[in-house]
C-alpha positions in Angstrom: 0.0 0.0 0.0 0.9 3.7 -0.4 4.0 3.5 -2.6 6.1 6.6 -2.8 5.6 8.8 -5.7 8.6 9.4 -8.0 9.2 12.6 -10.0 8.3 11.9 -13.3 11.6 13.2 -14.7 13.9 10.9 -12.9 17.0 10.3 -15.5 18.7 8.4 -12.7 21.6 11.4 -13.0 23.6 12.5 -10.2 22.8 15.9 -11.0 25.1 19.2 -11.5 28.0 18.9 -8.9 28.7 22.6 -8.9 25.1 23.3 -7.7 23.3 22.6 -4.3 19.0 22.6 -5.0 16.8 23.5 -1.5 13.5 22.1 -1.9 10.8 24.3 0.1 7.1 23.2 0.2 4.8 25.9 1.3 1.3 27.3 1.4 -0.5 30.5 3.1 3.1 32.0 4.8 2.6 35.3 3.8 3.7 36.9 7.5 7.0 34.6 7.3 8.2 34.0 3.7 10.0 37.5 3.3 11.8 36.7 6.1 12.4 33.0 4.9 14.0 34.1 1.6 15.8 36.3 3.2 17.7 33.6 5.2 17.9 30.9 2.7 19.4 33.3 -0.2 22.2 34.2 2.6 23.8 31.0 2.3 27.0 30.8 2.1 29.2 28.1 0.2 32.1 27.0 -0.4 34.6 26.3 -3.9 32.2 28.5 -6.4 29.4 26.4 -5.6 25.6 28.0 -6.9 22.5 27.6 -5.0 19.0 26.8 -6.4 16.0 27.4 -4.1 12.7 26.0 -5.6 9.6 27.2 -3.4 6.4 24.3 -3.9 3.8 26.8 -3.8 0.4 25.0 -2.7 -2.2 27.8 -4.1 -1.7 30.0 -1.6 -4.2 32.7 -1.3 -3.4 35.3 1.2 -0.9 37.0 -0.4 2.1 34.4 -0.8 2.4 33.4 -4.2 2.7 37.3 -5.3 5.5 37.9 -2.4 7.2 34.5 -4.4 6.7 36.4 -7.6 8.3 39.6 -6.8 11.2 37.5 -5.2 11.7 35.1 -8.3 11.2 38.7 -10.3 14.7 40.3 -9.0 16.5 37.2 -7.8 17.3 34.5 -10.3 18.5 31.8 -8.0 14.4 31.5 -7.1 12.3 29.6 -8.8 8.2 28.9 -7.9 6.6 25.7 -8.5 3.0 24.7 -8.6 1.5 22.4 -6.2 -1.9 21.9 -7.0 -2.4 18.9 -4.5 -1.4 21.1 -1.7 0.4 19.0 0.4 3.9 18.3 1.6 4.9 15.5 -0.2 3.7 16.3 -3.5 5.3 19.5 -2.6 8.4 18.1 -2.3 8.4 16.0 -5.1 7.4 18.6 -7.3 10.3 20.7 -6.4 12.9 17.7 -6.6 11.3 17.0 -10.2 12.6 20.5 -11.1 16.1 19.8 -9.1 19.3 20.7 -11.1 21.5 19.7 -8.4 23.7 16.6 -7.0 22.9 17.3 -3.4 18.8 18.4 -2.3 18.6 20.0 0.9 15.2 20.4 2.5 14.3 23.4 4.3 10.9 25.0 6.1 9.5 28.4 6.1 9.0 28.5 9.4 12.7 27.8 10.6 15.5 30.2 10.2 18.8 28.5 8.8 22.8 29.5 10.1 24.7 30.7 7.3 26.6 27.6 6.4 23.6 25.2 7.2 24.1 24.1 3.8 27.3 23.9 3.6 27.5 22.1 6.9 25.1 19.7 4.9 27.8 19.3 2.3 29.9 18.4 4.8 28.1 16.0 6.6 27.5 13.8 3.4 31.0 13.9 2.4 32.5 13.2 5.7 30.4 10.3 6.9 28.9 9.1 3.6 25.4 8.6 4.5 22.4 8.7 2.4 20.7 11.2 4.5 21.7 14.2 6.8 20.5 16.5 8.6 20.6 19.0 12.3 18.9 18.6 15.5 15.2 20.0 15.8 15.9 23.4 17.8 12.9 24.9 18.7 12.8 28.5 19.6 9.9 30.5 21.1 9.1 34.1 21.8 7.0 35.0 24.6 4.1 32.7 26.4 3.2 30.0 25.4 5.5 29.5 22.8 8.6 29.6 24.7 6.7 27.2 27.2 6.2 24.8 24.2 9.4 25.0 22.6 10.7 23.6 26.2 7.9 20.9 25.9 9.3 20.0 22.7 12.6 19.3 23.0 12.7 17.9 26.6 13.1 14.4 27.0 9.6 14.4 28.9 8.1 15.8 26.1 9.6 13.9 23.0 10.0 10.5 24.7 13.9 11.2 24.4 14.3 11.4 20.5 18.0 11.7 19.3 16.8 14.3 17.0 16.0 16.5 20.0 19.5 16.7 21.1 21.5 19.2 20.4 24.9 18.0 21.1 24.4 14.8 19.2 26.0 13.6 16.0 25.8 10.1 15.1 23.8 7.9 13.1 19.8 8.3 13.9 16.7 6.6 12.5 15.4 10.2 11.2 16.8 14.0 11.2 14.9 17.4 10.9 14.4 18.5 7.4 17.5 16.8 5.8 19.9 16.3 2.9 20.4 13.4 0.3 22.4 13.1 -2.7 20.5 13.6 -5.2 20.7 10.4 -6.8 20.2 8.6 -3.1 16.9 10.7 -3.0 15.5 10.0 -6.7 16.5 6.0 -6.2 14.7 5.7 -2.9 11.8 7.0 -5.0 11.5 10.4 -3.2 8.3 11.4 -0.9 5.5 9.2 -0.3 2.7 11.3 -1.6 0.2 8.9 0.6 1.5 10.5 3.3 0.5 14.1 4.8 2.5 13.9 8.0 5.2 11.7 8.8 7.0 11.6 5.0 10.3 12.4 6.0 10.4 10.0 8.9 8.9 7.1 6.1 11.5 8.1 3.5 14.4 7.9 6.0 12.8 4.3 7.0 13.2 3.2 3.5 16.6 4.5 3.4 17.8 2.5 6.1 15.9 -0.7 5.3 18.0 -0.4 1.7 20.6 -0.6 3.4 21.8 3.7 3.9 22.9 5.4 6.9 20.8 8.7 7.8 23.0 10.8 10.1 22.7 14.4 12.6 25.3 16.7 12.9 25.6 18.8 15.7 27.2 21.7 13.6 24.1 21.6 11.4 22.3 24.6 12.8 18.4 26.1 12.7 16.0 27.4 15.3 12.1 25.8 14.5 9.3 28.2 15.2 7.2 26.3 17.3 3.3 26.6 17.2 2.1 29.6 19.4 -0.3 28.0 20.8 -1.4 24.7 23.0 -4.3 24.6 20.3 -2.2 24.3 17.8 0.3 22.2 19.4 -2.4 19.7 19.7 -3.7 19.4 16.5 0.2 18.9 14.8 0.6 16.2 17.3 -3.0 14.9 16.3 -1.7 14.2 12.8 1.9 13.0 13.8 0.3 10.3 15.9 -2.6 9.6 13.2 -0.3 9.2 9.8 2.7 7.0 12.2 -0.2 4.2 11.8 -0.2 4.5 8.0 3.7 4.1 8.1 4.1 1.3 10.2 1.5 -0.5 8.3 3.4 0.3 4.9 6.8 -1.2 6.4 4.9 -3.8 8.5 7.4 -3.0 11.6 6.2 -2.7 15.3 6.4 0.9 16.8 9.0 2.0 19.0 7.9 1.7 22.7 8.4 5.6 22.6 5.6 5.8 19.6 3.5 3.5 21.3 3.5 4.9 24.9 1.1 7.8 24.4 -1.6 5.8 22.6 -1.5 3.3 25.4 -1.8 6.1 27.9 -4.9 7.2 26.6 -5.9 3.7 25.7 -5.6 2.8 29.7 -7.6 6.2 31.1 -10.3 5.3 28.2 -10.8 1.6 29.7 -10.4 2.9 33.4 -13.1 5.5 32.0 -15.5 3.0 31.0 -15.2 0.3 33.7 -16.0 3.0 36.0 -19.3 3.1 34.9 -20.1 -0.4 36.1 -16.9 -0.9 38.9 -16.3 2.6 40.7 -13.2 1.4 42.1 -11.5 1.8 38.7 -12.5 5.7 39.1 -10.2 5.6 42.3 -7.2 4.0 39.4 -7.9 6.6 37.1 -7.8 9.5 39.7 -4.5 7.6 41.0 -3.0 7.4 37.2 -3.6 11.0 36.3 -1.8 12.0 39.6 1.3 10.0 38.8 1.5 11.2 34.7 0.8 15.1 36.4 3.7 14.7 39.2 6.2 13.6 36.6 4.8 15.6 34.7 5.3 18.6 36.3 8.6 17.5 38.2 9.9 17.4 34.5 8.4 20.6 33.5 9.9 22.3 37.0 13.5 21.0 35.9 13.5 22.8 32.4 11.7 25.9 33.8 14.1 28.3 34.8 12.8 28.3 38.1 9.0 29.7 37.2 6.1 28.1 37.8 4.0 29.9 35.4 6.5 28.5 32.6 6.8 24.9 34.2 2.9 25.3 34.0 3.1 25.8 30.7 5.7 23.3 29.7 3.6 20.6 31.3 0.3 22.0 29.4 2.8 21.7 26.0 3.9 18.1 26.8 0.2 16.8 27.8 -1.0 18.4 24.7 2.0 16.3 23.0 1.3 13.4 24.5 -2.8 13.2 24.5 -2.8 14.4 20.3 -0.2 12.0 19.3 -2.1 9.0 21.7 -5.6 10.3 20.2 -4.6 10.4 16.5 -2.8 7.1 17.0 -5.9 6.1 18.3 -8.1 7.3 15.5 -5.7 5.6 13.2 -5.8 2.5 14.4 -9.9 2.8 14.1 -10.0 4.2 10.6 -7.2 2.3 8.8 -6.9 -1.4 11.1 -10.2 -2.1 12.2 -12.6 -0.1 9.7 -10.2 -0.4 6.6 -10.6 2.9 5.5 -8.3 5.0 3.4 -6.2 6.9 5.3 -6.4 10.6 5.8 -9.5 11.5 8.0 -7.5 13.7 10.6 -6.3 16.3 7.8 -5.2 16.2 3.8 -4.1 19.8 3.0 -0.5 21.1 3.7 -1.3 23.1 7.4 0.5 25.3 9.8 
């Protein structure tokens, strides 16, 4: 099921070694592309090397595609690209279709990039010859909440101790944030599963790795995420991470990680304590016992990341329970829609969303 989608020009070419192609999918980012653009086209690289930046464009309609334009109008090194299906994947295909390049680099409107990400990119693949590269997931956030949830996000509470969280790490992982391939590594492995809404890079670096490549994080490969701004928000992401793992583990037919399955059997356990209650009020007395023990550590977690204030160890706990409770519920759903009812997936969400 779900086979990945590859770009319908695919020569099987390594691409033009004196050029480096970022791939950008995006839709609706007319308060952040400006500043985007700005950071990308500052690259800078090394031995005369040129930089191609193709921006996906997924028929945006409050004002991004004519920012794009009057970019692409003044600065030949951006090109725009049409992505009528409006999501992610097909983005990113698109773009890589169009990709004059040997080495594709991924970036994201809402990150902002040091100048020698790229080039610390180039680096990485040379040095350690992997398939796939890529930097730790830094999340940055300005003001409450969203300072509160970029500490959610990267603690160890919150992310169930992901390598890509850490930013002192480099060493061979099972996924990175964003990420680099050889182009030819990328076009072989068939590019991005255009099944998929959430979750493609973490599939394509899965078939990577069970192909026999290496997928790698560098520590010198350096961005700052923008993290949602609000707990909302933060939900709703996690809500489709946790919905479209199910998809990907059914594709591969491999058991989740005990870190991918410990939210949905959270909520699976409150739901069953839930329901017996209504015929055994004893289990009321576990349920009120279970929430206590998730809030203390919770919290105790939150506390140790806070900077000493409760208000932002408040909201660090809110940001990790929102985490945790989206990515168990849309696991959840999942498992209803595509397992047990056999439907197609992509109930939770099918358009490319902030």
């Amino acid at each position: 099921m779900n086979e990945p989608m590859t770009p319908a020009d695919d020569s099987g070419d390594g691409g033009d070694a004196r050029c480096v192609s970022v791939i950008v999918p995006c839709r609706n980012e007319a308060a952040t592309i400006g500043a985007f653009l700005q950071s990308a086209l500052a690259q800078q690289l090394e031995g005369g090397q040129a930089l191609e930046l193709l921006v996906a464009d997924g028929a945006s309609d409050d004002g991004t595609r004519e920012q794009l334009a009057a970019w692409a109008a003044r600065e030949p090194r951006l090109r725009v690209i049409d992505n009528p299906q409006r999501i992610t994947s097909a983005a990113l295909n698109r773009a890589l279709a169009a990709a004059r390049g040997a080495v594709v680099v991924r970036m994201d409107v809402h990150t902002t990039y040091a100048p020698d990400y790229v080039q610390q990119c180039l680096n990485a693949l040379r040095a350690t010859g992997a398939s796939c590269v890529g930097g730790p997931w830094r999340p940055v956030g300005q003001g409450w909440p969203q300072a509160a949830i970029a500490a959610g996000f990267s603690s160890r509470f919150g992310s169930g101790g992901a390598a890509s969280r850490r930013l002192d790490y480099s060493g061979p992982v099972d996924t990175v944030y964003l990420g680099a391939w050889p182009r030819r590594a990328l076009r072989q492995a068939g590019g991005f599963d255009e099944q998929l809404v959430r979750n493609q890079d973490d599939e394509l670096a899965l078939r990577i790795t069970r192909n026999g490549g290496q997928v790698w994080q560098s520590a010198a490969i350096r961005s700052q995420y923008a993290p949602r701004a609000s707990f909302l928000a933060l939900y709703r992401q996690f809500h489709q991470y946790g919905y479209w793992k199910v998809p990907v583990i059914r594709k591969h037919r491999l058991p989740a990680s005990p870190r991918h399955l410990a939210p949905v059997a959270l909520v699976a356990v409150l739901a069953l304590l839930a329901g017996l209650g209504l015929v055994w009020p004893q289990a009321w007395v576990a349920l009120a016992g279970l929430l206590a023990v998730y809030a203390t550590v919770d919290l105790a977690c939150a506390w140790a990341v806070a900077g000493g204030s409760p208000r932002q160890a408040l909201g660090v706990a809110w940001a990790c329970a929102c985490m945790h409770a989206g990515y168990g519920l849309g696991f959840a759903r999942a498992l209803l829609d595509v397992v047990v009812l056999r439907r197609a997936p992509g109930a939770a969400a099918t358009r490319l969303t902030r």
